[in-house]
MDAnalysis code that builds the backbone (N, CA, C; Angstrom):
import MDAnalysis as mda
import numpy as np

u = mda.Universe.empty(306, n_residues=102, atom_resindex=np.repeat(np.arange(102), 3), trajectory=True)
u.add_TopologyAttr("name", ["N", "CA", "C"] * 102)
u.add_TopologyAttr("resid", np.arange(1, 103))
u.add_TopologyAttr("resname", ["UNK", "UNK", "UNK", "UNK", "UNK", "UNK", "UNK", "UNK", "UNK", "UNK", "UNK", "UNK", "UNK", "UNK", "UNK", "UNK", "UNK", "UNK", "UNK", "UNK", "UNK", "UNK", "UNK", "UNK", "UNK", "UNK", "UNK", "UNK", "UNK", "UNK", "UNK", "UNK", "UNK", "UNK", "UNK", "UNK", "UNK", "UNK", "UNK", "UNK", "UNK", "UNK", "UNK", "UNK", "UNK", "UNK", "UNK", "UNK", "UNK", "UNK", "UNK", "UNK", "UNK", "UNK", "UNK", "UNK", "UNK", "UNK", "UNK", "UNK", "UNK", "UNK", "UNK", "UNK", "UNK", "UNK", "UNK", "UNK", "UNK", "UNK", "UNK", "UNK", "UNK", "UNK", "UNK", "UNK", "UNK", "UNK", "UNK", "UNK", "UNK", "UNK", "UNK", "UNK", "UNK", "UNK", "UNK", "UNK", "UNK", "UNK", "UNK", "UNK", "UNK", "UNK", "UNK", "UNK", "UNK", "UNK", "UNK", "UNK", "UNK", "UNK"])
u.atoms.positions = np.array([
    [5.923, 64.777, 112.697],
    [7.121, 64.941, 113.475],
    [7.390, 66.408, 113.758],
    [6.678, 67.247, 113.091],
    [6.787, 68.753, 112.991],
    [6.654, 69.381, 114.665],
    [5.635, 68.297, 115.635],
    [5.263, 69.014, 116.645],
    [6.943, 68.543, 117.610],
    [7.390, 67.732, 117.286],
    [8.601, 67.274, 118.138],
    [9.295, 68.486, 118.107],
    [9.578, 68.651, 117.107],
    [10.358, 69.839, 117.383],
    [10.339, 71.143, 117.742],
    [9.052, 71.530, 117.832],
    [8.303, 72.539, 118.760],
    [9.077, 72.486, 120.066],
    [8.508, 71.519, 120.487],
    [9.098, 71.037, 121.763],
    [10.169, 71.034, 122.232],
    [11.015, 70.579, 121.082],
    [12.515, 70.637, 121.385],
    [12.983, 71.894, 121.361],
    [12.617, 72.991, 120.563],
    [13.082, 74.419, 120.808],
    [12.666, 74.690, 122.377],
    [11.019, 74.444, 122.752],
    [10.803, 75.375, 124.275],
    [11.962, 74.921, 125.258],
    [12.643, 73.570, 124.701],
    [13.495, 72.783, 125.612],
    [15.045, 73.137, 125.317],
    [14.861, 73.987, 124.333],
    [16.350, 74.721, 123.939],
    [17.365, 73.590, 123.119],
    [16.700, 73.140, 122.756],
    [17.315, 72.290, 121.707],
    [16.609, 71.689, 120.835],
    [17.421, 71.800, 119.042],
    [16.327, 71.307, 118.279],
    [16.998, 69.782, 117.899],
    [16.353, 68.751, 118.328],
    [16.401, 67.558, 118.060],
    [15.349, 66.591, 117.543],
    [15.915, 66.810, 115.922],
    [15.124, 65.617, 115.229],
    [15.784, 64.071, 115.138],
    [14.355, 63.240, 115.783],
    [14.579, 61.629, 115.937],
    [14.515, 60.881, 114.709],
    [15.540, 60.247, 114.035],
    [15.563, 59.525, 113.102],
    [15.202, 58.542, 113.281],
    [14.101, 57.373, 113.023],
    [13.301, 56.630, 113.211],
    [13.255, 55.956, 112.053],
    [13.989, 55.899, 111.221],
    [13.825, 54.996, 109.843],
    [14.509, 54.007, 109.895],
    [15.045, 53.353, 111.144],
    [16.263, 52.338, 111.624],
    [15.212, 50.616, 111.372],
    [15.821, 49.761, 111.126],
    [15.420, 48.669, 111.601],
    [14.805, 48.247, 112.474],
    [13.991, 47.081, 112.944],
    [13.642, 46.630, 114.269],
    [12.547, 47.259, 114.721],
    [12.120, 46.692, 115.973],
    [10.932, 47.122, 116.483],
    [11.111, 48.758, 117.219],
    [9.595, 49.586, 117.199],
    [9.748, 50.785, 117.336],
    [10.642, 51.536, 118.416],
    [10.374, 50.602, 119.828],
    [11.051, 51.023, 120.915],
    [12.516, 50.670, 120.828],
    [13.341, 49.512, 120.280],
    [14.691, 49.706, 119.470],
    [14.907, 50.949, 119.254],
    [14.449, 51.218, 117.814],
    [14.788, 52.320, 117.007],
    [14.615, 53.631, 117.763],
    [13.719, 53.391, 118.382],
    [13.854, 55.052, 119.375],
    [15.148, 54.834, 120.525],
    [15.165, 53.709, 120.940],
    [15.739, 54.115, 121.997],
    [17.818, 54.065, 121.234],
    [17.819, 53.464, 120.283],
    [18.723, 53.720, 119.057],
    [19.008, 55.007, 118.884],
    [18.360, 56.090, 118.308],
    [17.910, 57.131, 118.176],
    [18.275, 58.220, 118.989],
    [17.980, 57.734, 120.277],
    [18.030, 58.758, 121.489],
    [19.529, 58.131, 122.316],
    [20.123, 57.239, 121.903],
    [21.556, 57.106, 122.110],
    [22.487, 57.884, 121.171],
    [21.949, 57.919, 119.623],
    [22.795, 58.482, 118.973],
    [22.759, 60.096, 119.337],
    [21.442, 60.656, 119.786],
    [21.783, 61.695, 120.111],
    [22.412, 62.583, 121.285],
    [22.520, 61.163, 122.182],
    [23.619, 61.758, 123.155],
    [24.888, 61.601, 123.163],
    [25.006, 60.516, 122.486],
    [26.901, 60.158, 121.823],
    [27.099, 61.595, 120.971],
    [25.715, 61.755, 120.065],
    [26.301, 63.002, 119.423],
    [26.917, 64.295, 119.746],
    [25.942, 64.451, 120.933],
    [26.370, 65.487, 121.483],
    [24.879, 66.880, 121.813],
    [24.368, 66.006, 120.490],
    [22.674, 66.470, 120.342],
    [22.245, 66.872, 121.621],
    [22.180, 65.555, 122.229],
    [21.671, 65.857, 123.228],
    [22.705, 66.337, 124.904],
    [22.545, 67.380, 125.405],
    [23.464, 67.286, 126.561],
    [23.300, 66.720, 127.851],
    [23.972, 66.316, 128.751],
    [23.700, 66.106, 129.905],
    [22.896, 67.126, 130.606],
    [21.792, 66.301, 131.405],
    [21.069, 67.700, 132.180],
    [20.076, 68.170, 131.641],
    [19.886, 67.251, 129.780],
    [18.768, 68.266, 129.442],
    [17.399, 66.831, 129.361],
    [16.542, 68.084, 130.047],
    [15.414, 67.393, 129.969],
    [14.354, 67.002, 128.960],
    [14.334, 65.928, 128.470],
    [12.837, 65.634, 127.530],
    [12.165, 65.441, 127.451],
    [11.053, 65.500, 126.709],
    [9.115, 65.767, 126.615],
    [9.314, 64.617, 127.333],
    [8.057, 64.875, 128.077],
    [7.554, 63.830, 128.956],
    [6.690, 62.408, 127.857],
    [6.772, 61.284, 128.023],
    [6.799, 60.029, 127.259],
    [5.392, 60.517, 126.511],
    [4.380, 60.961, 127.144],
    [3.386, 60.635, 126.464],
    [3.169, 61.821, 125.239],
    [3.734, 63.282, 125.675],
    [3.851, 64.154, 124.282],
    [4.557, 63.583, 123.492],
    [6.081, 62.551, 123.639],
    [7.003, 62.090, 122.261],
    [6.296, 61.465, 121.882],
    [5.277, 60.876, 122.194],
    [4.718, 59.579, 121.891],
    [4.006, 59.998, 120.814],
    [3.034, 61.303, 121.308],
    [1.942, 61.702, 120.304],
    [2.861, 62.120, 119.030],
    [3.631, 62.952, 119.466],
    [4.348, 63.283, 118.523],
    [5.173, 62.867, 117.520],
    [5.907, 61.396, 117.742],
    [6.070, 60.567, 116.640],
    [4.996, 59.767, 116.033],
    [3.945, 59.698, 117.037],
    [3.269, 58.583, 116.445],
    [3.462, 57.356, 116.774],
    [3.593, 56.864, 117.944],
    [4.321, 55.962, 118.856],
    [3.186, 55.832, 119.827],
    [3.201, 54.190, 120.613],
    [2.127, 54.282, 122.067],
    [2.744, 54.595, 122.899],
    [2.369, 55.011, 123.490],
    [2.905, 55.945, 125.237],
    [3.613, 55.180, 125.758],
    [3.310, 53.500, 125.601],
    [4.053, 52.603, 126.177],
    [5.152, 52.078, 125.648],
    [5.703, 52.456, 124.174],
    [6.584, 51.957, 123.516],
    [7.606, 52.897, 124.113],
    [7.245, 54.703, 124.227],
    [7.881, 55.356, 125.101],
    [8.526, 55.583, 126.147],
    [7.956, 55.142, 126.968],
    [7.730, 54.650, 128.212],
    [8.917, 53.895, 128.749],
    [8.323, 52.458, 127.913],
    [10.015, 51.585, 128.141],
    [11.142, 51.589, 127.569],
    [11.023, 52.397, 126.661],
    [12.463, 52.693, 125.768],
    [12.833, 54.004, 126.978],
    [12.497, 54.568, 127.572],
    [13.015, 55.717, 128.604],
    [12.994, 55.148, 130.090],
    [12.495, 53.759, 130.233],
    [12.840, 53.415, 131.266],
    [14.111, 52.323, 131.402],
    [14.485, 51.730, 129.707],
    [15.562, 51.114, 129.629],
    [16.784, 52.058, 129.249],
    [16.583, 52.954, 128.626],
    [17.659, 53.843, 128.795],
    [18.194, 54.449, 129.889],
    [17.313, 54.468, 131.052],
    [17.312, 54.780, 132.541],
    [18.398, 53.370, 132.977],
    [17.764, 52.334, 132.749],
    [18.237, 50.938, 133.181],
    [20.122, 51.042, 132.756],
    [19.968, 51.592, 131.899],
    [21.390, 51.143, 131.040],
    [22.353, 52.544, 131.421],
    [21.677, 54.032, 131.966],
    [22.268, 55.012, 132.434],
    [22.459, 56.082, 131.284],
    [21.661, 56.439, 130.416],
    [22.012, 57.130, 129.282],
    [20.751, 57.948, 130.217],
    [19.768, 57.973, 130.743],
    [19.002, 58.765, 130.877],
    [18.645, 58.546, 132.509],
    [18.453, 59.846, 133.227],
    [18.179, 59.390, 134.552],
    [16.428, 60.341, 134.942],
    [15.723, 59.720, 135.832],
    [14.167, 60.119, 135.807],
    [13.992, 60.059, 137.135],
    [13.607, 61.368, 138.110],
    [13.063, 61.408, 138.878],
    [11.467, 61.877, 139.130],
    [10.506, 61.026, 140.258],
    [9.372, 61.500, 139.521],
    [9.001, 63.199, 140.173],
    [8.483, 63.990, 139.668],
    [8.329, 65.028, 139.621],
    [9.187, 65.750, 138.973],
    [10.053, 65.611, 138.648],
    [11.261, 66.123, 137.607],
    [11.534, 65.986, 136.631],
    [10.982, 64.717, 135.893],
    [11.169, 64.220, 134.601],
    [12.280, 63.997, 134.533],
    [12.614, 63.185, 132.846],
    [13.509, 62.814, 132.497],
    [14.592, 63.621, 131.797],
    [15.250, 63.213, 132.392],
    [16.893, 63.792, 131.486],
    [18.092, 63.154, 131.217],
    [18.610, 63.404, 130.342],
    [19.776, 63.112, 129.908],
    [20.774, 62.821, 131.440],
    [21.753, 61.577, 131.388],
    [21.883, 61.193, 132.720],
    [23.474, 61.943, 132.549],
    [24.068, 62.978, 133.412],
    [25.208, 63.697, 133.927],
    [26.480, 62.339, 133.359],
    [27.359, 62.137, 132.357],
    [28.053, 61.071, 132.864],
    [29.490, 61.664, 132.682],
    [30.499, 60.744, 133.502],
    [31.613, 61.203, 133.489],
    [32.609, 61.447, 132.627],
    [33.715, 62.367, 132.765],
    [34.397, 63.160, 131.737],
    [34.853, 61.687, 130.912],
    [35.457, 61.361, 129.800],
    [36.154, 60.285, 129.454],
    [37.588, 60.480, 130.244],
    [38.202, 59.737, 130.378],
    [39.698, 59.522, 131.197],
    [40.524, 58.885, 130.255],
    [41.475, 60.553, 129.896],
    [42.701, 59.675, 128.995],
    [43.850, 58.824, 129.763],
    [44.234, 58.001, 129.388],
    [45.056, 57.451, 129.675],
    [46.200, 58.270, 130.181],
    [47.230, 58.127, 131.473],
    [48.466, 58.771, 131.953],
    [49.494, 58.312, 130.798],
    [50.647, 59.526, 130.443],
    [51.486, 58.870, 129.873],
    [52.385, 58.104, 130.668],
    [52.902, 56.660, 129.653],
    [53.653, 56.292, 130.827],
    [55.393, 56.537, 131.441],
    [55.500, 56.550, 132.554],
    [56.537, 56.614, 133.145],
    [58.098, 56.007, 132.721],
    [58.721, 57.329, 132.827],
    [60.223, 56.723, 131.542],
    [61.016, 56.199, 133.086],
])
């Protein structure tokens, strides 16, 4: 896992994937890579290793990668254009509630 985070510094952020979760691998990653954008870990805008370096780098098939970043795409946590790669998908501010009217 040592090389992930190589990576994650050239990418300006150091983000280690906790992978000791339940369930099948692409779950747990794509588990993983939600918690780190709820966290905050990860920001909007920022881009990550392309599927097949995370892949090598956890120790994962390219394809378990793959669709865990194309269902996170599906669901809007991550948005992928091709020639641009993937990134963290821009989402909107939360909206507090107005107080209400006396």
């Amino acid at each position: 896992m040592g090389s992930w985070v190589n990576s994650a510094e050239v990418l300006g952020s150091d983000l280690p994937l906790d992978l000791a979760g339940t369930g099948n691998r692409r779950a747990v990653l794509m588990a993983a890579l939600r918690d780190a954008v709820r966290s905050g870990r990860l920001a909007p805008g920022t881009r990550l290793p392309p599927y097949r370096s995370l892949a090598a780098d956890l120790g994962l098939a390219r394809n378990t990668v793959a669709d865990a970043y194309a269902e996170l795409v599906a669901e809007g946590w991550l948005a992928a254009r091709q020639g641009s790669g993937t990134r963290v998908a821009e989402r909107a501010a939360p909206v507090t509630p107005a107080a209400p009217a006396h």
